[in-house]
Structures are given as C-alpha cells and as structure tokens.
C-alpha positions in Angstrom: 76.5 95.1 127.5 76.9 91.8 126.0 74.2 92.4 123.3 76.9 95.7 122.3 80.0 93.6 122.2 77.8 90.9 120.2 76.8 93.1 117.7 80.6 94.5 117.5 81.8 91.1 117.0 79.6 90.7 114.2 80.5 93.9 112.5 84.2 93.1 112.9 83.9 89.4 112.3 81.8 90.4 108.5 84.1 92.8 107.7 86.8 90.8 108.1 85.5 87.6 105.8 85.0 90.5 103.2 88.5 91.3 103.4 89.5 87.9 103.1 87.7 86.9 100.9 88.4 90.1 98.7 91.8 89.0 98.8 91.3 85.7 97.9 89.6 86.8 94.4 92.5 89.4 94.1 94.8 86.8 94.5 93.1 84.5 92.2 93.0 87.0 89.3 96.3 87.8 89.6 97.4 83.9 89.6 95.4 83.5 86.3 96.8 87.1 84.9 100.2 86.0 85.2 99.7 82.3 84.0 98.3 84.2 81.0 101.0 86.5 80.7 104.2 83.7 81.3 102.5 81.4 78.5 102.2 83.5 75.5 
C-alpha cells in the first residue's frame, strides 16, 4: 500500500512541476511578447 500511494505521489507531484513550469515559460513568452509589442 504504501509503495501505491508512493508511486501516485510521484505521478501527481511530476505532473504538476510540468504544469508549472509550463506556465512559467507561457508566462515568460508572453511578458517578452508584449514588451515587444508596447515598444515599437
């Protein structure tokens, strides 16, 4: 039982630093996108 909710935790927990960190590059390209854009 424990090894099951370890290996869950682990699925969850990578999943969720992808998401994360998915954003965080989103987020970034949007910053830069509109710096761009308010500039010229």
């Amino acid at each position: 039982m424990f090894w099951i909710g370890l290996l869950i935790g682990i699925i969850i927990g990578a999943n969720v630093s992808l998401i994360l960190y998915a954003l965080i590059i989103a987020g970034r390209r949007a910053d830069e996108h509109f710096n761009e854009s308010t500039f010229k």
